[in-house]
C-alpha positions as CSV (number, residue, x, y, z in Angstrom):
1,X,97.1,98.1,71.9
2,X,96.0,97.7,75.6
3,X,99.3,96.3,77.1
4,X,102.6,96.8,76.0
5,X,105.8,96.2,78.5
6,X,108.5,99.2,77.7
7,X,111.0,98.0,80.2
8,X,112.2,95.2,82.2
9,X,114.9,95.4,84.7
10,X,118.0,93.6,84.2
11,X,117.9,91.8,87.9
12,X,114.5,91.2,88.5
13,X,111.0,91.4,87.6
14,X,110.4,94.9,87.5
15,X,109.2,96.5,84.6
16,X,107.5,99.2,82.9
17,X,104.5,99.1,80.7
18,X,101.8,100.8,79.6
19,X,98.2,100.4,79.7
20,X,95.8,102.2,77.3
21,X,92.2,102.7,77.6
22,X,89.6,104.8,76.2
23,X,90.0,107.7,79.0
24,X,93.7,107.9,78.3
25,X,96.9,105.9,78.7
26,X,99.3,105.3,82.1
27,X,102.3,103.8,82.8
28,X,102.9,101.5,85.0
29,X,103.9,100.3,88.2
30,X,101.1,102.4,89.1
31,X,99.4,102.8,92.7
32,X,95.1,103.4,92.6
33,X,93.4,105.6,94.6
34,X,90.5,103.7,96.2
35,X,87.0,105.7,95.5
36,X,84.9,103.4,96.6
37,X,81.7,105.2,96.9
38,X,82.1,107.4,93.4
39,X,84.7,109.7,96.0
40,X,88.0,108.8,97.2
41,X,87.8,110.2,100.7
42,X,88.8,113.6,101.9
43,X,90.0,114.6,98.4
44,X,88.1,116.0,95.2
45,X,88.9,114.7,91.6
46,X,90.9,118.4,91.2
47,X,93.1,117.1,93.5
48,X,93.4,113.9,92.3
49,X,94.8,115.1,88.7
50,X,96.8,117.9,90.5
51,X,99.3,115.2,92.8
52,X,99.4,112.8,89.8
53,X,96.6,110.3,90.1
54,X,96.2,108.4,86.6
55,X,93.3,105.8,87.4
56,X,91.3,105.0,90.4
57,X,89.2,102.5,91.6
58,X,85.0,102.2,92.6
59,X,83.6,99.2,94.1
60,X,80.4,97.5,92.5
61,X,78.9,96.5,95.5
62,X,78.6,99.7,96.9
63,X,77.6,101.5,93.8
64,X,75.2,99.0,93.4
65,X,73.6,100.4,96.7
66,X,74.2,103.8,96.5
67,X,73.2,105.6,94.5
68,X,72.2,102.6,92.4
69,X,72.5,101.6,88.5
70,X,69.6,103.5,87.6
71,X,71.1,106.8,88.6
72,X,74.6,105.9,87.3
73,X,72.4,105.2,83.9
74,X,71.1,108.2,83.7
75,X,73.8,110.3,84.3
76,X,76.2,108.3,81.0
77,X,78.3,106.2,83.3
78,X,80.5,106.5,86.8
79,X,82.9,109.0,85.0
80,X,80.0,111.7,84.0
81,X,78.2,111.1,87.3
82,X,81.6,112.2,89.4
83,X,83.4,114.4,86.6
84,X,86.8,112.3,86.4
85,X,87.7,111.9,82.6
86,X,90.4,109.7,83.2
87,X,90.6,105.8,84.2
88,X,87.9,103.9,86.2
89,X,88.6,100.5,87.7
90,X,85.7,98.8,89.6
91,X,86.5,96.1,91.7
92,X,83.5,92.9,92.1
93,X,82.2,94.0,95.0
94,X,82.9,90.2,96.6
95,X,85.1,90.7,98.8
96,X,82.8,92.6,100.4
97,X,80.0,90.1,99.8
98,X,81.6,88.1,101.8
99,X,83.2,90.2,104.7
100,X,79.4,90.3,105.2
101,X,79.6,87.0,106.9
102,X,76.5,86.3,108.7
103,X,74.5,88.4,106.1
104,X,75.4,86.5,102.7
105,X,75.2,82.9,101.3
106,X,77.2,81.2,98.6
107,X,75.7,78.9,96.0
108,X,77.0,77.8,92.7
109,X,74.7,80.4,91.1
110,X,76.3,83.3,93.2
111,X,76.4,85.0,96.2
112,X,73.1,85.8,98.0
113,X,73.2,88.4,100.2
114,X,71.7,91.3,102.7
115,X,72.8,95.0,102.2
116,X,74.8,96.6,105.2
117,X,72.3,99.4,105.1
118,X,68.8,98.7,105.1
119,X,69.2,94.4,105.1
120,X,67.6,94.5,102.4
121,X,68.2,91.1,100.3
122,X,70.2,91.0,96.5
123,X,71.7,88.1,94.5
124,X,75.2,89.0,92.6
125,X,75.8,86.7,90.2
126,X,78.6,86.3,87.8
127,X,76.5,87.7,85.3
128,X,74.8,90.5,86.7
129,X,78.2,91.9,88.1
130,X,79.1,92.2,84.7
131,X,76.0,93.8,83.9
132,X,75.9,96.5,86.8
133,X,79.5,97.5,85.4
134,X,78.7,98.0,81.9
135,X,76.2,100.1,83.6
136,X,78.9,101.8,85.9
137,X,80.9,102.2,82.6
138,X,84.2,101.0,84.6
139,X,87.0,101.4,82.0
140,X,88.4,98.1,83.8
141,X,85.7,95.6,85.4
142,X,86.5,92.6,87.7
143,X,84.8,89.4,87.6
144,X,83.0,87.9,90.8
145,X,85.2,85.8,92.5
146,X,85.4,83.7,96.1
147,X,88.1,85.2,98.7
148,X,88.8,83.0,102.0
149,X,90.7,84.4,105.1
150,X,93.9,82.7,105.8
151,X,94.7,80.8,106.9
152,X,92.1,78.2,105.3
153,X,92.4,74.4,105.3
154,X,93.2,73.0,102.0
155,X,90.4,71.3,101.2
156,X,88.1,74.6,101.5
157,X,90.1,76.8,99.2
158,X,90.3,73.8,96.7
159,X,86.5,74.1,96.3
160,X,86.8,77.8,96.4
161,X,89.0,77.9,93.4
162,X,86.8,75.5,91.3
163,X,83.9,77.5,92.3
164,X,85.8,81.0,91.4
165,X,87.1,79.2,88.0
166,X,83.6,78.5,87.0
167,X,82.5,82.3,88.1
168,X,85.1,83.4,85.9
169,X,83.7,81.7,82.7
170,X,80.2,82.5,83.0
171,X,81.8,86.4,83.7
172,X,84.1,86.0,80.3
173,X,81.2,85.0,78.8
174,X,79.0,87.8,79.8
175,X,81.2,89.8,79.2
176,X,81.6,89.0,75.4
177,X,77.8,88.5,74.8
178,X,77.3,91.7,75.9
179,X,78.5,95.5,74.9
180,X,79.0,98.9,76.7
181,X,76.9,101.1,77.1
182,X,78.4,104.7,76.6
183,X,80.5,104.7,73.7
184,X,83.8,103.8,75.3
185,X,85.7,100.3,75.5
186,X,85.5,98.2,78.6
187,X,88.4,95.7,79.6
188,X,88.2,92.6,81.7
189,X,90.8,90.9,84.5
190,X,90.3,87.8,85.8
191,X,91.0,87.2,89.5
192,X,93.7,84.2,90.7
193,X,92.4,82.8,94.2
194,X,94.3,79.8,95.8
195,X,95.1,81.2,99.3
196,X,98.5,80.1,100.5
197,X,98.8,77.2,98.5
198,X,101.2,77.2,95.8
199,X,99.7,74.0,93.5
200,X,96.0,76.0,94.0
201,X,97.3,78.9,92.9
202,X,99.6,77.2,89.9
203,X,96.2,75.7,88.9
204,X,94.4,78.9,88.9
205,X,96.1,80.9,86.8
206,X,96.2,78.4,84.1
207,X,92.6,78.2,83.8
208,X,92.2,81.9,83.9
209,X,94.6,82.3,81.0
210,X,92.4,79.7,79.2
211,X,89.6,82.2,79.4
212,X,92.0,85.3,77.8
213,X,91.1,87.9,80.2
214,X,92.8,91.5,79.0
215,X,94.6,91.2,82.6
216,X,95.0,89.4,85.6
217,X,94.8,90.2,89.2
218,X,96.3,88.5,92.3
219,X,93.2,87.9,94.8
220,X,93.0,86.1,98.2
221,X,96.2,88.1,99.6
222,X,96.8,90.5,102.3
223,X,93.6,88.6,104.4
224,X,96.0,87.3,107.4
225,X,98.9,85.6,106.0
226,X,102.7,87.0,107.1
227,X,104.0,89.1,105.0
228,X,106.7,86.9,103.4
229,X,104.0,84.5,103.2
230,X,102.6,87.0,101.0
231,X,105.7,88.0,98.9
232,X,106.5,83.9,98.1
233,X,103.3,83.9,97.0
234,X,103.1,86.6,94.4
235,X,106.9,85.5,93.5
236,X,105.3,82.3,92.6
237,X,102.4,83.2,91.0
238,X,103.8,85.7,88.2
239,X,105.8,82.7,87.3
240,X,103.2,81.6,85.3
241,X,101.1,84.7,84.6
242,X,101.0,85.8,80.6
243,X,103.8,88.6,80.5
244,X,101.6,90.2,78.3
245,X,99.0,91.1,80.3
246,X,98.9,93.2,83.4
247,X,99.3,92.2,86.5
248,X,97.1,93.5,89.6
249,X,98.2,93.0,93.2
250,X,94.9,93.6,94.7
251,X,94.6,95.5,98.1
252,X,98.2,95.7,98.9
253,X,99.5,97.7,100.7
254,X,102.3,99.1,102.6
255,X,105.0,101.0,101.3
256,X,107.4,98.0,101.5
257,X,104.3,95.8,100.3
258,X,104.5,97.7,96.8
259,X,108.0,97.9,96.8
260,X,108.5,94.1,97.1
261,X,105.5,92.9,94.8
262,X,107.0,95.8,91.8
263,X,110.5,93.8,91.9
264,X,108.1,90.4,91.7
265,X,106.6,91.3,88.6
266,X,103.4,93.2,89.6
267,X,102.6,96.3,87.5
268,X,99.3,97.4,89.5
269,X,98.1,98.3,93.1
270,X,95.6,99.8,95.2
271,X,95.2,99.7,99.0
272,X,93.3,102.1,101.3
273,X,95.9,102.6,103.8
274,X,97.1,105.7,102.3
275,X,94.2,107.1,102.7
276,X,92.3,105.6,105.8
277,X,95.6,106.6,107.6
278,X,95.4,110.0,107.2
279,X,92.1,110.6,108.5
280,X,93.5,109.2,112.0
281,X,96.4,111.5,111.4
282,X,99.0,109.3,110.5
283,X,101.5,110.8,107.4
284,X,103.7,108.8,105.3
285,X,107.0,110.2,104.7
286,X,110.8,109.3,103.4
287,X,112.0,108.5,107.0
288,X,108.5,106.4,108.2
289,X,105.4,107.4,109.5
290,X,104.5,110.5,111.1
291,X,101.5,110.5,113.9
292,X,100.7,114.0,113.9
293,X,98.9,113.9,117.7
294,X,102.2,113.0,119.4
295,X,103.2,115.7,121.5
296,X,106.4,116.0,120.1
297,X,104.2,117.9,116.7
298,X,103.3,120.7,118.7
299,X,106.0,122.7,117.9
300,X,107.1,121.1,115.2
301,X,107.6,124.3,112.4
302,X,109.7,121.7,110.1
303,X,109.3,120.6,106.8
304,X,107.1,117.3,106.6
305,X,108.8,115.4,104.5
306,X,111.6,117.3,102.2
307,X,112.0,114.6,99.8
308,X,108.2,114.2,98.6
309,X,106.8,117.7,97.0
310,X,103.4,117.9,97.2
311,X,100.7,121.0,98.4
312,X,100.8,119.7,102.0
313,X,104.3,119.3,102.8
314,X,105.3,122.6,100.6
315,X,102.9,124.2,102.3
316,X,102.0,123.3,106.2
317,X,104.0,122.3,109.2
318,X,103.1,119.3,111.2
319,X,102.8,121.6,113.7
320,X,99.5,122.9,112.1
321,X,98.4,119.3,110.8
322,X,98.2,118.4,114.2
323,X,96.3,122.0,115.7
324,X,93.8,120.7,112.9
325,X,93.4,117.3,114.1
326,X,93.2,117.7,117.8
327,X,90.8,121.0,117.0
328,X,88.5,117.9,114.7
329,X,88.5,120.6,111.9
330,X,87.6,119.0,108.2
331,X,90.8,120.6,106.7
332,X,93.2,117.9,108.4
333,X,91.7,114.9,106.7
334,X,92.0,116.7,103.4
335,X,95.5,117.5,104.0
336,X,96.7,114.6,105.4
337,X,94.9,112.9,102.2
338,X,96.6,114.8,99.7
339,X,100.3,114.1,101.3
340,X,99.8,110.7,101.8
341,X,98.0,110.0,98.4
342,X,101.0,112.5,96.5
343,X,103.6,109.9,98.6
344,X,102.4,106.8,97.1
345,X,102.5,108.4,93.8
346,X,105.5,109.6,94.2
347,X,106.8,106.0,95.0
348,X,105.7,104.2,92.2
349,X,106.8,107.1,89.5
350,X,110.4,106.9,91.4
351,X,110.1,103.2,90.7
352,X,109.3,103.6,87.1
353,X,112.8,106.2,87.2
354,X,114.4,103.4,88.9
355,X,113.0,100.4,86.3
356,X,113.8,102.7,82.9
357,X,117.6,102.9,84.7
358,X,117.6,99.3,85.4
359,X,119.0,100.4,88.9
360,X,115.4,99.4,90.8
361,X,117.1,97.2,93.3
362,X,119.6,99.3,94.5
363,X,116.5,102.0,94.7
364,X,114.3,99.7,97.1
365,X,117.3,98.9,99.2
366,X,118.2,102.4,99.5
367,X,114.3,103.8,100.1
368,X,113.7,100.9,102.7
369,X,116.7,101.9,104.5
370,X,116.0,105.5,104.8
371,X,112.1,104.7,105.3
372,X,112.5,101.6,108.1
373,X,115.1,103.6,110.5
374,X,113.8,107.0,110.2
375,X,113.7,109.7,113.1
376,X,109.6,109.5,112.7
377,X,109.4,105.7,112.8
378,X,108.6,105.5,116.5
């Protein structure tokens, strides 16, 4: 069995499940690691297993570039070519299709476009992205879909959601006329688009479900909208996802962001803001962020965060996190990386704790709280 949910809360939405695929099984909520480029940055796949990482994501786009299909061919798949054994999600590559703006046109047949490195010219179509990730070997693959930044006008993310419907079933299609290519089983989620608008979104999901994807993720969020905006949105859009299917939040987000979506239903997540932030030295911890090149680090001999264990904070000071980063040594990226990664972790396995204990709500309170008026917030 792919899906099976082992808990629900008693209050809310939360709930537990677990997710099996041929490079092993996780539980859920779970938070992704972004690897976009076959690497998630400032951290090797060691590291990864060591703070708890269970699955993480590549992007098809730039795979597709570098180092190409051919090489990933050759070497048996994405997972031989970087040496992680365990879960692979691969993301479209269209949303960043069409952050390329000036450089890409859309068409009913798919999404023309001019690489960000050489301008040379491709054509992703629903078909071929399905294509280049049997040839990643992706233990999850995403179909192509459209993604507008809100706020858009009704009328434009009406035709975007026709047009993402019809990308979807000539993806399920591929996807079932073809077969993978290394021996392994390959899973498919559907992407729901429909920006803020409630009946678009309604109307999505239902012709998704049609098309019995193996999940389903929530796309066209976290592009500009508010936050609550964000929040009523997902709250009305599980409504009317299959329970029996995972649900994919798709790059959110915060700490709070995970936290809220979890108690809405959503089971998975990946954002690279855990990551991205501590390359410009900026740590998550229990009582906020910490932005290690404030002066008031330089003689800071504490602990970093005493509630989150990980190889950083057991073994470093912010004092030294922040000689690293204002000396530019490569250490402080990898350090920062593995705290930050290991507290996101860490916050979806205490919401898992939380969920099995049907006491998640009183959790979120009591983390917000702590996190939101911390000494380190400033």
């Amino acid at each position: 069995m792919f899906f099976k949910v082992l808990s629900q809360s008693g209050n809310c939405k939360a709930r537990v499940s677990e997710i099996t695929t041929s490079h092993g099984s996780f539980q859920t909520p779970i938070f992704m690691p972004v690897g976009t480029q076959a690497t998630v940055k400032a951290i090797e796949q060691r590291e990864l297993e060591e703070i708890g990482a269970q699955i993480i994501l590549g992007n098809t786009y730039h795979l597709y570039l570098r180092p190409g299909t051919e090489v990933l061919n050759r070497a048996g798949g994405l997972h031989k070519f970087m040496n992680w054994n365990k879960p692979i999600l691969t993301d479209s590559g269209g949303f960043q299709v069409f952050s390329l703006s000036a450089l890409r046109k859309i068409t009913d047949d798919g999404a023309e476009f001019r690489s960000h490195l050489d301008g040379s010219s491709h054509m992703f179509t629903p078909e071929k992205v399905v294509n280049i990730q049997r040839e990643i070997g992706s233990d999850i693959m995403m179909v192509l879909d459209e993604c507008l930044e809100n706020p858009a006008a009704y009328e434009k993310v009406e035709e975007s959601v026709k047009l993402t419907g019809r990308w979807a079933k000539r993806s399920r299609e591929e996807f079932m006329r073809t077969e993978e290519m290394y021996g392994f089983k390959q899973h498919q989620f559907g992407i729901i688009q429909g920006s803020t608008y409630n009946e678009l979104r309604k109307r999505s999901v239902l012709e998704l479900a049609e098309m019995d994807f193996e999940g389903y993720a929530i796309g066209g969020l976290a592009v500009g909208e508010a936050n609550e905006v964000m929040y009523d949105i997902v709250e009305f859009t599980t409504e009317f996802m299959p329970a029996d299917k995972p649900r994919y939040l798709m790059g959110v987000g915060t700490p709070e962001d995970l936290l809220n979506a979890i108690e809405r239903g959503v089971d998975m997540f990946d954002c690279v803001m855990p990551t991205r932030n501590a390359r410009n030295a900026t740590l998550f911890t229990s009582k906020g962020k910490m932005r290690l090149r404030n002066l008031e680090h330089k003689f800071n001999f504490g602990s970093i965060d005493e509630e989150v264990s990980s190889y950083t904070s057991d073994n470093f000071t912010p004092a030294y996190l922040r000689h690293l980063f204002m000396c530019d040594e490569m250490l402080a990226a990898q350090l920062a990386t593995i705290h930050n990664l290991r507290f996101y972790l860490n916050l979806v396995e205490k919401s898992r704790e939380a969920i099995l204990e049907d006491r998640f709500t009183e959790f979120k309170k009591n983390f917000l709280e702590k996190y939101n008026s911390g000494i380190n917030n400033s």
